[in-house]
N, C-alpha and C positions, 0 to 999 in steps of 0.2 A: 565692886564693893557696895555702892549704891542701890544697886537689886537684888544683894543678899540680904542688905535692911531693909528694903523693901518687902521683900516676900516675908521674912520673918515677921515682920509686922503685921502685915499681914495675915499668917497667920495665928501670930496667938491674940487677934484684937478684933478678925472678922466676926461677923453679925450671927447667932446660932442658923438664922434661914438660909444663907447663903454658904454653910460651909461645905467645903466638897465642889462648890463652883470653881472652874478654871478655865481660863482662854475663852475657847468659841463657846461653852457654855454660859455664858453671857448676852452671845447673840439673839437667846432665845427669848420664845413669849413667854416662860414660866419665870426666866431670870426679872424680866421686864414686869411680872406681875407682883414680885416680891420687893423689887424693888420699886411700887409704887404704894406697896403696904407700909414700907418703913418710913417713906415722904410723908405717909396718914399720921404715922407714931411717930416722928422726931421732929419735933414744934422745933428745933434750931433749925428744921432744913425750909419749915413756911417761911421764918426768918429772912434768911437767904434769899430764897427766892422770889419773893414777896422783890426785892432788889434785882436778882434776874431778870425779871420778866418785868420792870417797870417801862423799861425804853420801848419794849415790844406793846405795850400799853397802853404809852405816850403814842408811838404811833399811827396805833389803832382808834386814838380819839381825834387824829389829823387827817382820817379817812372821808370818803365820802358816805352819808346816807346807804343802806345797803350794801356794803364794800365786802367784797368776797375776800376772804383771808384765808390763806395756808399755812398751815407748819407742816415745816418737812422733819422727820424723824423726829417726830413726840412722842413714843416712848413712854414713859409716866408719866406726862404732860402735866405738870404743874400750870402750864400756861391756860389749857383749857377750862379753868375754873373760874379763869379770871373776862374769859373773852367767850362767850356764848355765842354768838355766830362763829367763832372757829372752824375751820375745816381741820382735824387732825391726820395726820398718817402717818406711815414707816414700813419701811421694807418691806417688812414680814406682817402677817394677820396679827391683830390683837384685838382680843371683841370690845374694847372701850373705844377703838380708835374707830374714824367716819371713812377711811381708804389702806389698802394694802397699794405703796406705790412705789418706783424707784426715784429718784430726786432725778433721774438721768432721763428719763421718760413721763414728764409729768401727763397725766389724764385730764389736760383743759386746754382749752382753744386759745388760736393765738391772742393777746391783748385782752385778757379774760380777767386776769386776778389783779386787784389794788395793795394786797400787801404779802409779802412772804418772810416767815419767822424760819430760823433755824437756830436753838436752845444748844450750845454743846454737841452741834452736829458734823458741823464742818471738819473736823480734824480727825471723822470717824468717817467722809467720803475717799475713796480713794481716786475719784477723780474730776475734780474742783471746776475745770476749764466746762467741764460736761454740765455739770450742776448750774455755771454761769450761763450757757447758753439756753437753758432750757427757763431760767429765771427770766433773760433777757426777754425770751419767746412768749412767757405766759404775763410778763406786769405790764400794766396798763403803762402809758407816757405819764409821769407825774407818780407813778407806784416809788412802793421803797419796800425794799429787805432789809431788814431787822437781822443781823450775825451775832449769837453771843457766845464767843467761843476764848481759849486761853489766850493770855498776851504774852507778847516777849519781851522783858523787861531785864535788867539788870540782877533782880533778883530773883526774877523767876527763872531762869537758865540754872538756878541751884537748887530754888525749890521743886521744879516736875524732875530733877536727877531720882528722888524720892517717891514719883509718881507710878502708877500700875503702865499706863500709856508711855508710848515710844514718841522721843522728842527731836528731832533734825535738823535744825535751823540753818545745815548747810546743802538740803537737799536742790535738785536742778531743776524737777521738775513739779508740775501742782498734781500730785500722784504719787501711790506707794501700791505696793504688791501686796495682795490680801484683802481679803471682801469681806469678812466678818464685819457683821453691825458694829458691835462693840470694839470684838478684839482688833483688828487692823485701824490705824490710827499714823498720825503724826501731829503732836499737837502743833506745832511750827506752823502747820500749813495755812492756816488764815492771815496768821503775818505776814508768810513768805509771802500769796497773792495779792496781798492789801497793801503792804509798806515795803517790802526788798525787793517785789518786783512793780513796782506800781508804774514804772514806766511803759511795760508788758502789758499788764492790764488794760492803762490807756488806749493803749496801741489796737488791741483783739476785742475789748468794748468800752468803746467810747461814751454806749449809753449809759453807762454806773457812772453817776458822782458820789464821792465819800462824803456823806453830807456833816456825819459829826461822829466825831470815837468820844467812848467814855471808859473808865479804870475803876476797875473796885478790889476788894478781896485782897488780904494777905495771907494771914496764916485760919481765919477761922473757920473756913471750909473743912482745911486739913485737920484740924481738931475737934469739928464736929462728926468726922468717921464717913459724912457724906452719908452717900448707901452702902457703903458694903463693910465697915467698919463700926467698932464704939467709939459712943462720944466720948471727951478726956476731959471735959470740962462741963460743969453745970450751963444750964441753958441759959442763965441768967446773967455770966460772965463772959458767954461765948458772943451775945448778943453786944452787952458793953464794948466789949473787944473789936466788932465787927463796924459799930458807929465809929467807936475812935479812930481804927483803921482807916476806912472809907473818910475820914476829915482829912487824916494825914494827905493819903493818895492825892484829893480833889485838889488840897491847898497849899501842900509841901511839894511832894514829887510824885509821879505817877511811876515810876521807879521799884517803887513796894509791891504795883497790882502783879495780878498771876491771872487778871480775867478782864475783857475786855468787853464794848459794846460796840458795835459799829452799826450805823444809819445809811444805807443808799439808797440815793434815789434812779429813778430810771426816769433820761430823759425823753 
C-alpha cells in the first residue's frame, strides 16, 4: 500500500525536468545534472543543506594546513561550494566533478588523505565492508570520515515506508544486490554498520572510533519535494518548520530525525 502512495505521489508531484525518469535512469549523469539545476532553483534545498554539510565543514576547519579532502559520490555536490580544496568524485564521469572513481578502489596512496565526506552515499553502496577498508587504507592516523546518511529512529521506520529508496533494518549482511548509483539502496545500511552491528565493526576495524553522531530533519525534506518532486509549502514556512524541528530533535528526542551525522575518526 505504501508504494502505491508512493508512486502515485510521485507521479502526479514530480518536477516537469524529471518526468519520464524511472529506476537506473537516475544513475545517470543527465539525471545528476538536472538534479543539480533544481539544488540552483530551490532556495529550501540551500536551506537544507547549508545543515547537511555543516559537520563535513566543522571537520574540514579541524584539518591540518593543506589537508587533502575526498568526497566520495558527490553527485550534485552542494558540499563542493562550500569547501574549495575539495577533491569531488562518483562512479560515473560528470564534467563538474575532479575524478570518475569506485568508493571500492580509491586512486590514492596508502595514508594519503586527512578527511573523507560521503553526502547520502552510503545506503546507495552496495558493499559497505569494501568502502571501510578502502577508507581505512587511504586516511591518515588522526583523519576522520564525515557519513551523512538516513537514521533509524522510531519514527523514521514510518516515514522512508513513504520513501522512493528500499529500507531493511533486518538485513544480515553490510550489502544488497544491485549496483545502480542511485537505484540500488538500503537506507538501513549505515545504522545497521554503526549501531546494530557495532560490536562487528569493532571487531574488523578497530581503527574507526565513532567520535560524535548528530540528528536533524523530520518532515521538511519531504515537503520541500527534495529533487525530484514539488515543494508543498512556501519557502518561508518550510525553513521555520525545519529550525523548530531541528530544536525539538537536539533537545527533546532524537526520535523525530530521519537523517543522521556521524564523525569517525581513524586511529
Amino acid at each position: 500500500m505504501s508504494l502505491l502512495i508512493t508512486k502515485l505521489a510521485d507521479r502526479l508531484l514530480r518536477l516537469p525536468e524529471l518526468r519520464g525518469f524511472e529506476g537506473s535512469d537516475f544513475d545517470t549523469c543527465r539525471a545528476a545534472q538536472i538534479e543539480r539545476q533544481v539544488l540552483a532553483k530551490k532556495k529550501i534545498l540551500a536551506t537544507l543543506y547549508d545543515e547537511y554539510c555543516r559537520p563535513c565543514v566543522e571537520s574540514a576547519w579541524r584539518a591540518p594546513k593543506k589537508a587533502r579532502m575526498l568526497e566520495i559520490g558527490s553527485g550534485t555536490s552542494p558540499l563542493e561550494y562550500k569547501l574549495k580544496e575539495l577533491i569531488t568524485s562518483d562512479v560515473i564521469w560528470m564534467p563538474w566533478l575532479d575524478l570518475s572513481c569506485s568508493a571500492y578502489s580509491l586512486p590514492f596512496p596508502d595514508n594519503s588523505l586527512d578527511r573523507i565526506f560521503l553526502m547520502f552515499v552510503c545506503h546507495h553502496l552496495g558493499n559497505v565492508e569494501a568502502l571501510l577498508g578502502e577508507a581505512r587504507r587511504c586516511l591518515k592516523p588522526g583523519g576522520e570520515m564525515v557519513i551523512i546518511d538516513p537514521a533509524v529512529t522510531a519514527y523514521s521506520k514510518i516515514y522512508y515506508l513513504l520513501h522512493v529508496d528500499h529500507m531493511d533494518i533486518q538485513a544480515k549482511v553490510w550489502s544488497f544486490e544491485g549496483e545502480g548509483r542511485m537505484s540500488g539502496s538500503n537506507i538501513a545500511l549505515t545504522w545497521i554498520v554503526f549501531f546494530r552491528d557495532r560490536e562487528l565493526l569493532v571487531k574488523l576495524f578497530p581503527e574507526f572510533v565513532i567520535d560524535h553522531v548528530e540528528y536533524n530533519t523530520c518532515l521538511s525534506f519531504l515537503i520541500s519535494g527534495g529533487f525530484r518532486i514539488r515543494q508543498l509549502l512556501p519557502t518561508f514556512l518550510l525553513r521555520a518548520l525545519f529550525r523548530i524541528e531541528n530544536w525539538v530533535i537536539r533537545h527533546l528526542t532524537n526520535q523525530l530525525a530521519v537523517t543522521m551525522a556521524l564523525t569517525i575518526k581513524r586511529r
